[in-house]
N, C-alpha and C positions, 0 to 999 in steps of 0.2 A: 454624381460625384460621391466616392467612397467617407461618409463620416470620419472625422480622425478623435481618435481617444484621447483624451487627456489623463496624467498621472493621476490627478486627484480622481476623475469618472471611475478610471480602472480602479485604483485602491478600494474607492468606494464600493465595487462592481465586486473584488473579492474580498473584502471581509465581507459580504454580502451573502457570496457563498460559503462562505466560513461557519455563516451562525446557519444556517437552513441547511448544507450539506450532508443530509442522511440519504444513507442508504449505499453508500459506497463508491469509487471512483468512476464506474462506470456510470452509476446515475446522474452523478456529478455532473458529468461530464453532457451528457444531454441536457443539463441544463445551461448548461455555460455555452453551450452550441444557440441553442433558443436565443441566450441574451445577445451573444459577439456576432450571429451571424442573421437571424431572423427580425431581431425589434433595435439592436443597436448599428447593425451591417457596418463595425466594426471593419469585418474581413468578409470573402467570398466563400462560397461553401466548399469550393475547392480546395483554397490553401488551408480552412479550418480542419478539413479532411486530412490534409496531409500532416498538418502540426500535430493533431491528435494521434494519426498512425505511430509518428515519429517516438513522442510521448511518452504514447503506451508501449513502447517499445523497448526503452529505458529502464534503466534500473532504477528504482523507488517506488515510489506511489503514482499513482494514472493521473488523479486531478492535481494533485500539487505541481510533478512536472509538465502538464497542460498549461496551467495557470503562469508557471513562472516560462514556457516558450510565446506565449501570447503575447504577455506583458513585455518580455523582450525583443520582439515582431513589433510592437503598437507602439512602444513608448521608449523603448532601448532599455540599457539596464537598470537603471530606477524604476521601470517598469516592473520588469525583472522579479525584482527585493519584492516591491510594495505586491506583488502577485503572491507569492509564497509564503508573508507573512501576516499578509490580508485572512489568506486564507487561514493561513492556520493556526492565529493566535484566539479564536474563541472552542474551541479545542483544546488546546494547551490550557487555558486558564482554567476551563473545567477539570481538565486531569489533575491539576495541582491541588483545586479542591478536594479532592475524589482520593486522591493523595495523604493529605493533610487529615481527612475527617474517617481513613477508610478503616482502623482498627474499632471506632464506635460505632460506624454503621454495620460493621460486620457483628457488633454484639446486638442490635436488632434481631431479634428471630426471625421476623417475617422478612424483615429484608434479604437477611443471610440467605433463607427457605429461595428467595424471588429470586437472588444470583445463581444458583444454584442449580435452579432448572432454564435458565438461560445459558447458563453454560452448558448443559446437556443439547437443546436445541445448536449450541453455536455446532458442535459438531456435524451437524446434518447442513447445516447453513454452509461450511466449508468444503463439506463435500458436495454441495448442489452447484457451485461455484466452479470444481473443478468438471464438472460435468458441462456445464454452460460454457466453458471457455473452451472443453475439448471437443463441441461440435462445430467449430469454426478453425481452431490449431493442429486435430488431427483427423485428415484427409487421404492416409495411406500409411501402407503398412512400415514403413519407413517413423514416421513419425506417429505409431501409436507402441513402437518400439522404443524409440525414444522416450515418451510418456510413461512406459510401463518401466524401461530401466533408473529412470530419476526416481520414481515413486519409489519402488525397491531399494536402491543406493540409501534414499533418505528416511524410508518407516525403519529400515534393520541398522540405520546408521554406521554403514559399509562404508561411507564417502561422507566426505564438507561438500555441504553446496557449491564453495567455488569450483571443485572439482565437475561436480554433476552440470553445472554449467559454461563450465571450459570445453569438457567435452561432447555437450550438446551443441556447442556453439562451431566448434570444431565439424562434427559431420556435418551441421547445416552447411558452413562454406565450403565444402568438399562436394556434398551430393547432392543439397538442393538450391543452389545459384541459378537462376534464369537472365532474361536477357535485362538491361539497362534502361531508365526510361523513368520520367517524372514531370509531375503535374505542376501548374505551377506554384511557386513557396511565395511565403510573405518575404518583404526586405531586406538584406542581411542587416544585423546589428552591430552599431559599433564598440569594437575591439572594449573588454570590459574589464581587463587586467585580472583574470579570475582566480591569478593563484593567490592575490591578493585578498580574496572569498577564504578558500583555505586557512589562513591564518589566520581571522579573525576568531574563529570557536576555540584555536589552542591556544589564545588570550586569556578568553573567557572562563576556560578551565581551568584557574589552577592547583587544584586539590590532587591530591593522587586518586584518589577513588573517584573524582568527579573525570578526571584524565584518562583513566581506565574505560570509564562507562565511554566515556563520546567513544576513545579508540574501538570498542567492542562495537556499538551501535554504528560507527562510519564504514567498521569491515562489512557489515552486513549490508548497511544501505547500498554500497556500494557494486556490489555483486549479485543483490539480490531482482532478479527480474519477476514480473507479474504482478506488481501490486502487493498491499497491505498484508493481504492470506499470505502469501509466497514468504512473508520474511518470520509466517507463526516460527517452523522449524529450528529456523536457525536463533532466532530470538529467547527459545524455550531451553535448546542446548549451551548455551549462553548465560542465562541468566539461572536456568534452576540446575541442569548437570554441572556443567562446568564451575563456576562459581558461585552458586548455591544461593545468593541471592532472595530468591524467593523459593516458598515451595511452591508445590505443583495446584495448591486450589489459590491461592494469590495471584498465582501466574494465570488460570481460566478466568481468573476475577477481572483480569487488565484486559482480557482478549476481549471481555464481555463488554467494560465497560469502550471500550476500543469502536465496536459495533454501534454501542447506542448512543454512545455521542458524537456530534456532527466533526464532519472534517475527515481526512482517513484512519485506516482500521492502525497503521502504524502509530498511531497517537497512543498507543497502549506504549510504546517507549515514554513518553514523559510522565507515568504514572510511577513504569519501574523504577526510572530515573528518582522520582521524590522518593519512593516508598526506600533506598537506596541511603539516597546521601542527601536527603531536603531538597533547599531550591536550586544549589547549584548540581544537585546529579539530575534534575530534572530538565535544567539548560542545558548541560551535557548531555541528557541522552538524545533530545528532540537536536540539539544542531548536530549528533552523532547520523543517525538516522536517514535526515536530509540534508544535511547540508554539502556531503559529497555528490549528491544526485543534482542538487540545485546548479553546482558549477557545471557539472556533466550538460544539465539542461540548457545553459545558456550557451557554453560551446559549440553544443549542436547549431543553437538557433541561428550563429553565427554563418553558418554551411550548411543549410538544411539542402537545399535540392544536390549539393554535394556527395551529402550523406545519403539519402535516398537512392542515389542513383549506384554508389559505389559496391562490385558484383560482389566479393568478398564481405562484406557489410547486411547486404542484404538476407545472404548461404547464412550468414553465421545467426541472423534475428529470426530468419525462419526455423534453423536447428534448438532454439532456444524457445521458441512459441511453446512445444508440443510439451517441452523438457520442463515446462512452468505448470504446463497441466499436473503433470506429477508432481512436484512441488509442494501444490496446492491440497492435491489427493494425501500425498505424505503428510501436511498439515492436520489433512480429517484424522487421520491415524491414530500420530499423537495424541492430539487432544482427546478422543477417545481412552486412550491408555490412560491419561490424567482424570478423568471428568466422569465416566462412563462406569458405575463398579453396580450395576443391577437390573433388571430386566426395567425395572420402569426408565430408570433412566437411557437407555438402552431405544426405550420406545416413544422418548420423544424426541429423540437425535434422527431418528430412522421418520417419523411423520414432519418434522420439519425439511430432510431433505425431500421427504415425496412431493410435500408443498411446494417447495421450489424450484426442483425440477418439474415439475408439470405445467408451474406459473413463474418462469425463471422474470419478468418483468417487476414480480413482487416485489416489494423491499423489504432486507433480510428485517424488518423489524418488528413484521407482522410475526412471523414465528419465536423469536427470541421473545417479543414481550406474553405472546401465548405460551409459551413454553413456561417462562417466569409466574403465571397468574394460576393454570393447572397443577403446575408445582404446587402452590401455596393450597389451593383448593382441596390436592390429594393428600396432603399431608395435616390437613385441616381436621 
């Protein structure tokens, strides 16, 4: 007999991964397979398989929408909640730190010197990513077309990502749809009133500027597929083009610190958010962010083997896989155009991605904090 989870096991279970969660949604994520499906046998390796496909499929972050479709499988929507902000409230807490103290840590010298070439290394980091995730998303010449026109749209900023992703999502359901068929899912959940989710963050906000931030952070979250990387682009045209926000080394500052502390890389939204408007642009930006992917999450889980099977659904996540790869490549771009102004720095962006592409199993944190300690060293 299948163990059954209780609210408090699960909550436990993720703020759990919340404080230990480095290295990104993908790592995450095997571990949370280890605990739900091999030592707690929570779920079968099957349905865990399929929830995570589903998942990562989704617009937001990999492990946060993993965690809150689990929780909604295990425990229904309480489940839900206590999964998403299990996880991601020791994350959060550190950004507001990081927040609060980051104009004095930035007059640190050595400190400043140490972000400085982790933000060099993060460039190579983001490109070994989209590297990793295009040997699995582009598999012909179809969708390395796609990959190569997203990337383009979004380094020369031709297109909004919603666009690059309407329209990728568009050729997938047209050209690459195949036949129908699923594994089997976990339990459907009951009905969780989620427009009811919705309104709670534009409660929470009522600042204009805190109102602003969530509405910019929800567009993004919202439409943005592949993870953490996938939302640098639009987050960076957002916060330092668009509305000027942050400059451009503040803004490598969040992306860094994004990386080195646990939880996902999108947790760099709640730093903007404080560095912004205090505590409340930092609650606005973190329920901006995810709290539109969270409701998305739980409707799915409600229909998952629906969702899986349905051929249009399927055309449209596979036109969208290849289209994230570029995304992610556009991400390296940018961040290079901001972070990258000399040959050294130049050559530690280029040896952190060789590291990582050749040992993509690493955790990007082996590179970012070498990158951060040769910094200091070279300039020592």
């Amino acid at each position: 007999m299948t163990p059954k989870a209780s609210l408090a096991s699960f909550a436990a279970f993720s703020l759990w991964m919340g404080i230990v969660g480095f290295g990104g949604g993908w790592a995450v994520s095997q571990r949370i397979k280890r605990t739900v499906v091999l030592e707690r046998q929570w779920l079968s390796e099957a349905a865990f398989v399929e929830t995570f496909s589903v998942s990562s499929a989704l617009p937001g972050t990999t492990a946060t929408n993993l965690l809150t479709m689990l929780g909604a499988a295990l425990v229904g929507l309480p489940g839900a909640v206590v999964g998403a902000i299990g996880f991601l409230t020791p994350s959060v807490a550190l950004m507001i730190a990081f927040g609060a103290s980051y104009t004095r840590l930035r007059e640190v010298h050595a400190l400043a010197t140490f972000l400085d070439g982790m933000s060099f290394a993060t460039v190579g980091v983001v490109g070994a990513v989209s590297v990793d995730l295009g040997r699995s998303a582009v598999k012909s010449k179809l969708s390395l077309g796609i990959a190569a026109g997203a990337a383009a749209a979004l380094a020369t900023r031709s297109l909004h990502l919603a666009i690059v992703i309407a329209v990728a999502g568009a050729a997938g359901a047209i050209l690459l749809r195949d036949g129908a068929g699923s594994e089997p899912s976990p339990p459907p959940v009951s009905s969780p009133r989620p427009m009811v989710l919705l309104a709670l963050p534009a409660a929470l906000v009522a600042g204009s500027l805190s109102l602003t931030l969530f509405l910019v952070f929800a567009r993004i979250g919202i439409v943005t597929f592949g993870g953490g990387f996938a939302m640098i682009p639009p987050i960076e045209h957002e916060v330092v083009g668009v509305n000027g926000w942050l400059d451009p080394s503040a803004f490598n500052d969040a992306m860094v610190l994004g990386q080195v502390t646990p939880g996902p890389v999108a947790i760099a939204a709640t730093f903007i958010g404080y560095r912004v408007d205090g505590l409340s642009g930092a609650l606005a930006a973190t329920l901006g962010i995810f709290g539109p992917p969270f409701v998305l999450s739980v409707l799915v889980a409600r229909s998952l083997a629906a969702f899986r099977a349905n051929l249009v659904v399927r055309g449209f996540l596979r036109g969208v896989a290849p289209a994230v790869v570029g995304v992610i490549a556009a991400a390296a771009v940018s961040l290079w155009r901001t972070s990258v102004h000399d040959t050294f720095g130049a050559c530690i962006a280029f040896a952190a991605f060789a590291l990582l592409a050749r040992y993509p199993k690493l955790s990007p944190l082996v590179p970012l904090l070498a990158g951060g300690v040769v910094t200091i060293v070279v300039h020592r």
